[in-house]
C-alpha positions as MATLAB code, in Angstrom:
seq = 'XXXXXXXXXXXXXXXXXXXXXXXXXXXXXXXXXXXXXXXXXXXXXXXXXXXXXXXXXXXXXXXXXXXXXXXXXXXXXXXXXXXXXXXXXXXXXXXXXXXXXXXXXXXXXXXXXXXXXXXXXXXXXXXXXXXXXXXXXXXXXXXXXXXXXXXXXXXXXXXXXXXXXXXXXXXXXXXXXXXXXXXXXXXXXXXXXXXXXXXXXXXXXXXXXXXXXXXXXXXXXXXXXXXXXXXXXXXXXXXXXXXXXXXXXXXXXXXXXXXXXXXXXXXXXXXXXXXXXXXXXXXXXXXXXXXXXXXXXXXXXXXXXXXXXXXXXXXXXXXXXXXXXXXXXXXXXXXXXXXXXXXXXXXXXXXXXXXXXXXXXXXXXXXX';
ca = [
     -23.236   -4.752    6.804;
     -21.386   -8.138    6.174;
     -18.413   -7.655    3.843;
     -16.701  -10.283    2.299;
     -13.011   -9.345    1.292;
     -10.492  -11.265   -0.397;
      -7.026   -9.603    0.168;
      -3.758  -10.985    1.854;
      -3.592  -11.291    5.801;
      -0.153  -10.722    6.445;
      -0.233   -8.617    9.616;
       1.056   -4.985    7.921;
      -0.419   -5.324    4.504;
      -2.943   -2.581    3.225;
      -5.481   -5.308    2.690;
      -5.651   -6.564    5.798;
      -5.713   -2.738    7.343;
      -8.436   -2.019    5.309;
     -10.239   -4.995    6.246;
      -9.557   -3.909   10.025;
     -10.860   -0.889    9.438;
     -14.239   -2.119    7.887;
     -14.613   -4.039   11.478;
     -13.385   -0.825   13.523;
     -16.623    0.395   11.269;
     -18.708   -1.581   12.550;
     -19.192   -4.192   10.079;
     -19.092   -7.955    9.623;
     -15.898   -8.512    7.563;
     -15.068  -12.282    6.343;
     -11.788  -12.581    4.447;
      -9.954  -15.421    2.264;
      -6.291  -14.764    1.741;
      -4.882  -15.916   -1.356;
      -1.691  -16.635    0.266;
      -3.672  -20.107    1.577;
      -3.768  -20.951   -2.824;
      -1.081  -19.182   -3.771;
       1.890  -19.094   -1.350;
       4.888  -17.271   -1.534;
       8.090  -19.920   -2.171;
      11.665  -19.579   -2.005;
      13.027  -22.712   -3.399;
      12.226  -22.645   -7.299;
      11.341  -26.352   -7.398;
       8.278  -25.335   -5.232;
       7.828  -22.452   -7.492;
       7.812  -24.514  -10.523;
       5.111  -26.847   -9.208;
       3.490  -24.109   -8.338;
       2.973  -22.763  -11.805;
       1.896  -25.917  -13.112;
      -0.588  -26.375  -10.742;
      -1.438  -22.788  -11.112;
      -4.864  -23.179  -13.325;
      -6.004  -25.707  -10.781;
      -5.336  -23.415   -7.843;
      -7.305  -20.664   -8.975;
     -10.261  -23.002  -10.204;
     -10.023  -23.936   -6.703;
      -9.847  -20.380   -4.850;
     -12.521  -19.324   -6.964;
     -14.317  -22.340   -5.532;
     -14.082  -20.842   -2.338;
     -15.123  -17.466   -2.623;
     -18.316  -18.850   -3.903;
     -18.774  -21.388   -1.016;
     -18.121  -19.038    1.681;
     -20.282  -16.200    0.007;
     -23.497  -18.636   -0.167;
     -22.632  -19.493    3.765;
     -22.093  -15.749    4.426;
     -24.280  -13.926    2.850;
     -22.612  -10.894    2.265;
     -24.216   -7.373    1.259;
     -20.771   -6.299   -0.628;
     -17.529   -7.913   -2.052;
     -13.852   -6.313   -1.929;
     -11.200   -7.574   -4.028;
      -8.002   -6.065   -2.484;
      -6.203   -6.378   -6.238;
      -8.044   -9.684   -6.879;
      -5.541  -11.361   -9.338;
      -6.865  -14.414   -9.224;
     -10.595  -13.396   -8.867;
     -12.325  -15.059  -12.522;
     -14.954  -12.896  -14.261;
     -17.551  -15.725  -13.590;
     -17.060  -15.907   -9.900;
     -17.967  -11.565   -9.496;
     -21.146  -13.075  -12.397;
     -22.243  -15.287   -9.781;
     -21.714  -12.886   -6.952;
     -23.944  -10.492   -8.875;
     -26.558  -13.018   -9.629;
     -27.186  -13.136   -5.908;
     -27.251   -9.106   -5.729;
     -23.961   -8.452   -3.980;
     -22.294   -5.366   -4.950;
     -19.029   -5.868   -6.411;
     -15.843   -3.540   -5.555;
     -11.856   -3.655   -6.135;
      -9.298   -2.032   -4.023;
      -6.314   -1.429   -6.667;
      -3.158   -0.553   -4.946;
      -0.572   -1.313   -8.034;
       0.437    1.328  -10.943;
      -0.562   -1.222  -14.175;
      -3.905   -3.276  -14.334;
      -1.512   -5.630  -16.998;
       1.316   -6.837  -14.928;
      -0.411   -9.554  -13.269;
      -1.417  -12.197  -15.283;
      -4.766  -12.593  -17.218;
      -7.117  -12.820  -15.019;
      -6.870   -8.956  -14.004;
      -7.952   -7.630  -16.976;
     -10.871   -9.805  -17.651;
     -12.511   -9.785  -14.329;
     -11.946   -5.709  -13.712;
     -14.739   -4.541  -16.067;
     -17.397   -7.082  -13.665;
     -16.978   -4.931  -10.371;
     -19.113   -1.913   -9.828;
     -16.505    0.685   -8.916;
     -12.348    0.114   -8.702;
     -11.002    2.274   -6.109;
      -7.728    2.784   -7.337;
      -4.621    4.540   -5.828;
      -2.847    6.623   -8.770;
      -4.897    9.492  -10.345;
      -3.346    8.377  -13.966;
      -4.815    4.141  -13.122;
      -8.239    4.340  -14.348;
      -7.504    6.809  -17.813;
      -4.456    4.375  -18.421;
      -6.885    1.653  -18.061;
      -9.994    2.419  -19.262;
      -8.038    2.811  -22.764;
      -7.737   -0.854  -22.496;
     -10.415   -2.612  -21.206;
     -14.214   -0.926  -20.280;
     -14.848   -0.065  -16.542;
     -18.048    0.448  -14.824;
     -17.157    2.711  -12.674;
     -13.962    4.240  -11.034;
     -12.873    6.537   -8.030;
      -9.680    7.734   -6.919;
      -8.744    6.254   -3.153;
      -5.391    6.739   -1.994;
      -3.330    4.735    0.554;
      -3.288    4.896    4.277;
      -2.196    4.098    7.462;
      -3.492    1.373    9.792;
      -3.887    3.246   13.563;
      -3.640    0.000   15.377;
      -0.128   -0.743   13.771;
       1.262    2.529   12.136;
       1.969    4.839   15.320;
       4.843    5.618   17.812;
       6.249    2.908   19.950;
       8.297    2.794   23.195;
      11.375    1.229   21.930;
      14.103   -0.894   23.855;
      17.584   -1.454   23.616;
      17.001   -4.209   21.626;
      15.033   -2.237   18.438;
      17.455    0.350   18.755;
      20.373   -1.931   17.923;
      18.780   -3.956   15.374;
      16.939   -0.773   13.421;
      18.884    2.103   14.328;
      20.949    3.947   11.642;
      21.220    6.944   10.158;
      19.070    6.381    6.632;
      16.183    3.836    6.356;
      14.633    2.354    2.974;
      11.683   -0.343    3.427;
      10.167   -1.079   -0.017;
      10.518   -4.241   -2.388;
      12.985   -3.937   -4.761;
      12.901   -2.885   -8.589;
      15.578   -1.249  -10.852;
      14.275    2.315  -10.564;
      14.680    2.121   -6.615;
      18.045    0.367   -7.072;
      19.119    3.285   -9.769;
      18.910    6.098   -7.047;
      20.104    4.443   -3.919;
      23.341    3.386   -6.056;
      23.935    6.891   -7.021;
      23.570    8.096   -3.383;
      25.560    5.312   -2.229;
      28.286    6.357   -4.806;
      27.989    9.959   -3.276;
      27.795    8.574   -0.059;
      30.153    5.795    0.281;
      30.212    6.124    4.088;
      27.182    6.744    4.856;
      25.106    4.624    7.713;
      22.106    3.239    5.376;
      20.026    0.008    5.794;
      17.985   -1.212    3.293;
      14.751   -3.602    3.737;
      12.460   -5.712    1.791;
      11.859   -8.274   -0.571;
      14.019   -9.014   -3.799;
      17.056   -7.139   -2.607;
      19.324  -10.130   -2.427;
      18.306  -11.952   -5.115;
      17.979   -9.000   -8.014;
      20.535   -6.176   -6.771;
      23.235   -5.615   -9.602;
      25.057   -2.955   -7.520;
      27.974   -4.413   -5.543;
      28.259   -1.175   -3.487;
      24.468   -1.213   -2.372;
      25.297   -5.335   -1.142;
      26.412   -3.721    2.192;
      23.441   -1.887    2.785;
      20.876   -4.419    2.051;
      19.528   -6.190    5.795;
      17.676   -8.768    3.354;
      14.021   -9.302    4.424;
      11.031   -7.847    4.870;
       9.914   -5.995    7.997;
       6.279   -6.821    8.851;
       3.995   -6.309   11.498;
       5.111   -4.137   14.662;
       9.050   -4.080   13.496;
       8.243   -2.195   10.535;
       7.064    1.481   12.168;
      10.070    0.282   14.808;
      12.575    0.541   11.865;
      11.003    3.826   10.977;
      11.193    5.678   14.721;
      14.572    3.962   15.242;
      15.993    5.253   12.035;
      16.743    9.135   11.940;
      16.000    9.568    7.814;
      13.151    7.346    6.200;
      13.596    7.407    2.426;
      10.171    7.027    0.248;
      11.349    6.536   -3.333;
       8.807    4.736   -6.186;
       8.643    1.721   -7.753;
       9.552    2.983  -10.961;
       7.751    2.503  -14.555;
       5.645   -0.478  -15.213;
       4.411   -2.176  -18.206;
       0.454   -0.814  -19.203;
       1.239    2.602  -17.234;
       1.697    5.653  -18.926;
       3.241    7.702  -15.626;
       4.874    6.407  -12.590;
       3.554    6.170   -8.896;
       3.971    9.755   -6.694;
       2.957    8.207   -3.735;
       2.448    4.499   -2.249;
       1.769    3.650    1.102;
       5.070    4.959    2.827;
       3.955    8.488    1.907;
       1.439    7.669    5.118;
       2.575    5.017    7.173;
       6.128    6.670    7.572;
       5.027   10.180    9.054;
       2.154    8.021   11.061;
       4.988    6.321   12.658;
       6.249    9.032   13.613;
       9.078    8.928   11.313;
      11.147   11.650    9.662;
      10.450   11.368    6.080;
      12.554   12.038    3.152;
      10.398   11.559    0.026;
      10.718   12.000   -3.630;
       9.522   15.259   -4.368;
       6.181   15.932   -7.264;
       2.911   17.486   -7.112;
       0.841   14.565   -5.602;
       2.597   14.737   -2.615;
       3.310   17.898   -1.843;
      -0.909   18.206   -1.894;
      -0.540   15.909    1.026;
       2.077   17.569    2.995;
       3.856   21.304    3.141;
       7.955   20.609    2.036;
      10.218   21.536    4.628;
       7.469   22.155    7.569;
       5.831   18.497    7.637;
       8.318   16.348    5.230;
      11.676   17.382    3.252;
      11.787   16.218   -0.816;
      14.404   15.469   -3.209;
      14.149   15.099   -7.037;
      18.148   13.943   -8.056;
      20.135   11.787   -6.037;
      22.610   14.353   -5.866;
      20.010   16.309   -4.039;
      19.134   13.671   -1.822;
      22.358   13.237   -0.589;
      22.453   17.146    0.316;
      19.413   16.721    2.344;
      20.717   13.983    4.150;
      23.770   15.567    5.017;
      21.670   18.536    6.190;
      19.340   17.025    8.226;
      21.551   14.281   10.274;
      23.421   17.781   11.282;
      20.005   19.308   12.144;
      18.290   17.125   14.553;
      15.874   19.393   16.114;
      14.320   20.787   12.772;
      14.161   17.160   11.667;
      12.464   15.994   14.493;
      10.077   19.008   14.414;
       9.270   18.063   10.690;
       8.062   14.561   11.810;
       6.118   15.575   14.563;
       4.248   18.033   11.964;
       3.591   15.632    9.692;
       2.821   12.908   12.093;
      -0.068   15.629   12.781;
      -0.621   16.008    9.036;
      -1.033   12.370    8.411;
      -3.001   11.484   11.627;
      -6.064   10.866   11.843;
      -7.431   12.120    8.355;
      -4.750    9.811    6.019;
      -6.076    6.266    8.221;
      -7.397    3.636    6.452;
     -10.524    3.888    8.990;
     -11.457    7.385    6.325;
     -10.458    5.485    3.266;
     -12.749    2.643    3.923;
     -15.582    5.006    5.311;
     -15.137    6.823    2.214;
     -15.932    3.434   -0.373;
     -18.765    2.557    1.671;
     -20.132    6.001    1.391;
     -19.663    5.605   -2.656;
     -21.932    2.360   -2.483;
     -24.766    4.032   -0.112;
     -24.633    6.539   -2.372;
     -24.586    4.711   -6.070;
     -26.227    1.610   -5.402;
     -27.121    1.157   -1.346;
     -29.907    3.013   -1.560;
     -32.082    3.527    1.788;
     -31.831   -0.041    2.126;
     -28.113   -0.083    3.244;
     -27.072    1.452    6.282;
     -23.486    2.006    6.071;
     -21.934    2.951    9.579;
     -19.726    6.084    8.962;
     -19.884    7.532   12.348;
     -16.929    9.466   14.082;
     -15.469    9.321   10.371;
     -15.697   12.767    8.265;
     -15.780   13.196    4.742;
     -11.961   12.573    3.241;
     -12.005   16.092    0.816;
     -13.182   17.623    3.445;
     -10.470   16.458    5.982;
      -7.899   17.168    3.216;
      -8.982   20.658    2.914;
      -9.044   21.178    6.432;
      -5.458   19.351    6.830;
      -4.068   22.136    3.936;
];
């Protein structure tokens, strides 16, 4: 099949994964990033002129998408979140009898602008990631379809790595947290911090410099993003991985359980420390192939505990490195959308290439 995906290329990023994983497949996968319209700036005279050029950027991405679709002649389209994807690009995608489909990674469907909410109700299915997205949203706006598709890991980038002496000393400490920031995230880690004080604790990602009110967390912070091979570096060379949510966002009526670090940490082969609720505890067994917290007071206790215990913390991420890998890759995930469209609207006509992949309930019952 030829695919035609719009989603960032950053090496690390889900989209890009996914779009890997179409191609490990089998398939023909074309992608435009967005990041070639709509680039991430630092200085906020660039990000001014940026916003007022910001109509005429996305007339001119959705430009495009149309050009290369009539040159590629795809058989599907992916939106990997698709902000700035207009209504009447997917209507002339349609008119031409592609299939239409959106990868939703994010808690709210209203956070990000208008275009969002008008263009969802064009594609044929949203795969979203939280079981509450599609009730939340559907209250809203009117969906054609929807299916529940949780993150993954990307085998070619989320696994174990030989480390050197250099990735020891510029990743190694006691507690690890890699996630953009917001005030939720910043809430907890200030309270463990304040239980804490001492404690060895790096903290990486975007927006941690520039929004981080607490002046004891300032030590902690390394100050950029890790991407590509450094990030599942960090996570081996750090002895505790933290995964803690974003938080509440505007148009949700729940928060996230899971995000992408509930895979890509235990595929790393990480020890993971994750905030404990019923989603993810479906995924993995507490205290055999991940340890939980709920309170930062907690959290703190399990750290302490598990820095002193380094053989049952290092047998807890090998079982849930074996948990998480294969059946959580991005490889099933994918599999698993294009068995929705030969299913709902392939018909005989499409032959979708699922081979070597099983079904994704059926490795999750198998896995529990």
């Amino acid at each position: 099949m030829r695919i035609f995906c719009v989603g960032e290329n950053w090496y690390g990023s889900s989209s890009r994964s996914c779009i890997d994983a179409f191609r490990r497949l089998g398939h023909n996968a074309f992608n435009v990033d967005p990041h070639t319209f709509f680039p991430k700036l630092g200085m906020w005279t660039s990000r001014a002129a940026a916003r007022l050029l910001r109509f005429r950027l996305v007339e001119e991405f959705n430009r495009r998408i149309l050009k290369d679709a009539e040159s590629f002649h795809p058989d599907i389209f992916v939106a990997f979140h698709g902000m700035y994807v207009e209504r009447s690009t997917l209507q002339s995608l349609r008119r031409n009898g592609i299939s239409l489909y959106n990868f939703f990674p994010d808690t709210s469907a209203f956070a990000f602008g208008k275009w969002l909410p008008k263009s969802l109700p064009e594609y044929d299915c949203i795969f979203y990631t939280k079981p509450f997205w599609y009730d939340d949203t559907s209250k809203r706006i009117r969906l054609k379809a929807g299916c529940l598709l949780p993150h993954g890991f990307n085998p070619m980038l989320h696994r174990p790595y030989e480390l050197d002496a250099r990735d020891r000393a510029e990743f190694g400490c006691d507690v690890s947290f890699i996630a953009t920031h917001s005030s939720y995230k910043e809430n907890i880690l200030r309270e463990l911090i304040a239980c804490r004080p001492g404690l060895d604790f790096h903290i990486w990602g975007n927006g941690w410099i520039e929004r981080c009110k607490s002046t004891t967390l300032r030590r902690c912070i390394m100050g950029f993003p890790l991407i590509g091979d450094n990030f599942p570096k960090a996570i081996q060379a750090a002895k505790i991985n933290l995964a803690i949510m974003m938080g509440p966002r505007v148009g949700t009526s729940f928060m996230d359980l899971t995000t992408s670090r509930t895979y890509q940490i235990p595929a790393a082969g990480g020890f993971m420390l994750h905030q404990r609720n019923p989603e993810v505890l479906e995924l993995y067994r507490e205290n055999e192939e991940i340890a939980c917290f709920e309170s930062a007071a907690e959290l703190a206790e399990k750290i302490d505990y598990y820095l002193a215990h380094q053989e049952e913390r290092e047998a807890i991420a090998r079982a849930g490195h074996a948990r998480c890998v294969p059946a959580y890759s991005y490889d099933n995930r994918m599999a698993e959308l294009l068995r929705w469209h030969r299913e709902h609207l392939g018909g005989d006509a499409a032959e979708v290439n699922t081979k070597g992949v099983e079904d994704l309930t059926s490795l999750q019952k198998r896995a529990s």
